[in-house]
N, C-alpha and C positions, 0 to 999 in steps of 0.2 A: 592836578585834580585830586590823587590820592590824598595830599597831605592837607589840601583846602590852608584853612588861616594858619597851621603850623610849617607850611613852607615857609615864611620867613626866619623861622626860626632851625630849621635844617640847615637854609645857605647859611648863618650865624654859627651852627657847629660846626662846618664843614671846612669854616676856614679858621678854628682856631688851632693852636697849635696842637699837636697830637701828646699825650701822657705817655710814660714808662712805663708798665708792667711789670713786674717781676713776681715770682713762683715760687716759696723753698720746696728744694728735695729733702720731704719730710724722712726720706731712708738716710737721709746723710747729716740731719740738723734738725733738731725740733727748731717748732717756729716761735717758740718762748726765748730762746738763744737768740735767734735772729732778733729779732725787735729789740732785745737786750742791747744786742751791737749796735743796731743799726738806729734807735732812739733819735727823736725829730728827725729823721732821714726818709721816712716814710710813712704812707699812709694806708690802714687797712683797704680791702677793698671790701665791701658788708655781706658780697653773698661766697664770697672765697676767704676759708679761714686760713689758706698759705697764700695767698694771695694778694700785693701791696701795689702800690704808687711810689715809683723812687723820683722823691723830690729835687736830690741833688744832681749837679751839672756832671759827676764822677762817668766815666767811662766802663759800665756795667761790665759789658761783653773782656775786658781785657782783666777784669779782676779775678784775682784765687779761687773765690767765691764761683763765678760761673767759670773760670777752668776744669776746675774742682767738680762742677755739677753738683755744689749744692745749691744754686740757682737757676733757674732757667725764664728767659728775659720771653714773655710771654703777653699779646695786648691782655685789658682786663675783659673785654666782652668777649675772646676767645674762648677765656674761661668759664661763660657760663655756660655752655653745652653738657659736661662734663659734671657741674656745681648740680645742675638740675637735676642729673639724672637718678641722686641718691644713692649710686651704688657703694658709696663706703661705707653704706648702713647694711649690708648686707651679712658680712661677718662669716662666712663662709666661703670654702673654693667655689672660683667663678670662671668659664669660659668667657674671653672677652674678643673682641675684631674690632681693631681699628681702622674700619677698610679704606682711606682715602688719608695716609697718615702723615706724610711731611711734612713740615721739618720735622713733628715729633711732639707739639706743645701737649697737646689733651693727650696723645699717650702714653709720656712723662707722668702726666697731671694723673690719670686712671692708673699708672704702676703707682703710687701714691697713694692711690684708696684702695685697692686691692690686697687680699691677704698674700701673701709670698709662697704661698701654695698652689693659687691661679695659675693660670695661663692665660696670655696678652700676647697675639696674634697681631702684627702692625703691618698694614701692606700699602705700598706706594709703586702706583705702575710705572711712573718716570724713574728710570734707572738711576739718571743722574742726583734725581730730587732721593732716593731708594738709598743712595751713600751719605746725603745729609742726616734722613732719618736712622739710620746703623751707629752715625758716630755720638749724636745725641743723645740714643740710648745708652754706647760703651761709654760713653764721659759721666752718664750721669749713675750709673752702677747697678743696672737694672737685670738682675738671672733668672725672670720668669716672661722676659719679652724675648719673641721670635718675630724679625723683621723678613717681609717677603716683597719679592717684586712680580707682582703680576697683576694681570688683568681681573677684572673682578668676578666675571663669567671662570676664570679657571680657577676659583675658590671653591665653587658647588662640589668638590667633592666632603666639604664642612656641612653641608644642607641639614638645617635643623641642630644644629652642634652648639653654638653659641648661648650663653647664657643674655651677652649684652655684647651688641652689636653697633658703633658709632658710625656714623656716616658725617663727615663734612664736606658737603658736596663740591666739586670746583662751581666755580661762578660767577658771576659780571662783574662781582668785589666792588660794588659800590660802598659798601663801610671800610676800605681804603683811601678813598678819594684823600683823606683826612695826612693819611699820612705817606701817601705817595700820591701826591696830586698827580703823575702823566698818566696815572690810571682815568684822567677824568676824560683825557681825549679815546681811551679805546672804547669809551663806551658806544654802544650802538642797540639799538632795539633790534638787530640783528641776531647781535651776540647774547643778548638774554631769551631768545626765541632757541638759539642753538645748544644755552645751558642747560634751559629748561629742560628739550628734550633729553640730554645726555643726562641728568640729574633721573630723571624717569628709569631709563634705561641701568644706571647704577643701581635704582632702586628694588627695579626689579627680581636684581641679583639677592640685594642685600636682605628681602624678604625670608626669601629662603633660606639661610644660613642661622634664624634666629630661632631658637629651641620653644618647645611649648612652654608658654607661659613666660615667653624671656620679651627681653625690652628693645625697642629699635629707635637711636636717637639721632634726628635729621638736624641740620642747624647748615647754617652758610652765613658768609660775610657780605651778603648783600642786603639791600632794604626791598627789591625789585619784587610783585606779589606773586608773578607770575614763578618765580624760583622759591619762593614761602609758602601763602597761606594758598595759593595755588595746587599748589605739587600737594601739598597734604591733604586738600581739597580728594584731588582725581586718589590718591593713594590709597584714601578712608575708601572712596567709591569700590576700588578695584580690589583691593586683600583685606583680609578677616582680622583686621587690625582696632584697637580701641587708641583715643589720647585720654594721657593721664596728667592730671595739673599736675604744676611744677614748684 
């Protein structure tokens, strides 16, 4: 009902094959160098100026290149949470919270547009997923990110600290299907009634932590309304919050 005449054309995207991403770590490589090497091997992507399409069959993950961390193998709509928010225009030190951070891509992507004087706060409650994002950051050479593992309620002692504050909430990962189709069986109208609330209750937290005048950036990998224009719907309702075009 949502998508009316363009569901036919969702199942259409849904089953074609999934695209590469890839990120330069503009601290380890201009991205002029890159394209230089990497010539017909890629394609920009229009709203990420590090930001590509790797065309070729080559084995990303096991290249120098991303040993090295001057790459990081990133979808491209991941990236535009991060593209939108404009913070690399800002040109001054910046408190930043990545509060829902693993593996690491957007707070990579944010140590990137940040001046090296910031501070970049990355927290992931799952301990195990907590080790993923720690080595992403040591691989990719970053000394103004502090990664933590905790719950997001035991962040408020930050309350009002932050200058920009990202939230990628967990979620039903319906913009998954694509490229891990057994995601298409756990779905359940269940499980997006259970994100939602949980998404709420992050939000909650994540209000408070944001400084006056500072910016709070929501984004999920789902297409579900109730976890979208939902959540921001009741959020505008409930906190003294404005949106800004993007």
């Amino acid at each position: 009902n949502t998508l009316g005449a363009d569901y036919d054309k969702y199942q259409e995207a849904i089953n074609q094959d999934s695209v590469r991403g890839i990120r330069v770590n503009t601290k380890r490589m201009p991205v002029a160098e890159f394209c230089e090497k990497h010539k017909g091997e890629i394609v920009k992507i229009d709203y990420a100026d590090d930001g590509f399409v790797f065309k070729s069959d080559e084995k990303i993950g096991n290249s120098s290149e991303h040993l090295s961390g001057i790459v990081y193998l990133q979808e491209p709509s991941s990236m535009l949470a991060v593209c939108s928010s404009g913070i690399e225009k800002e040109g001054r030190p910046l408190k930043v919270l990545d509060l829902c951070a693993s593996p690491g891509g957007k707070t990579s992507q944010i140590a990137c547009r940040i001046t090296e004087d910031s501070l970049l706060v990355s927290n992931e409650i799952i301990s195990s997923r907590a080790g993923v994002l720690f080595s992403n950051v040591e691989r990719q050479g970053f000394k103004n990110v502090v990664v933590l593992n905790e719950k997001p309620e035991n962040l408020l002692v930050f309350e009002n600290f932050f200058d920009y504050v990202f939230v990628d909430a967990p979620c039903s990962g319906e913009g998954m299907f694509r490229k891990n189709p057994e995601t298409i069986s756990e779905w359940s109208e269940e499980n997006i009634k259970m994100c939602a609330d949980r998404q709420k209750e992050i939000l909650q937290v994540a209000e408070k932590l944001v400084s006056a005048g500072g910016k709070l950036v929501y984004s999920t990998c789902t297409f579900a309304e109730a976890e979208d224009e939902n959540i921001v719907e009741w959020f505008l309702e409930n906190f003294n919050y404005k949106i800004e075009d993007v």
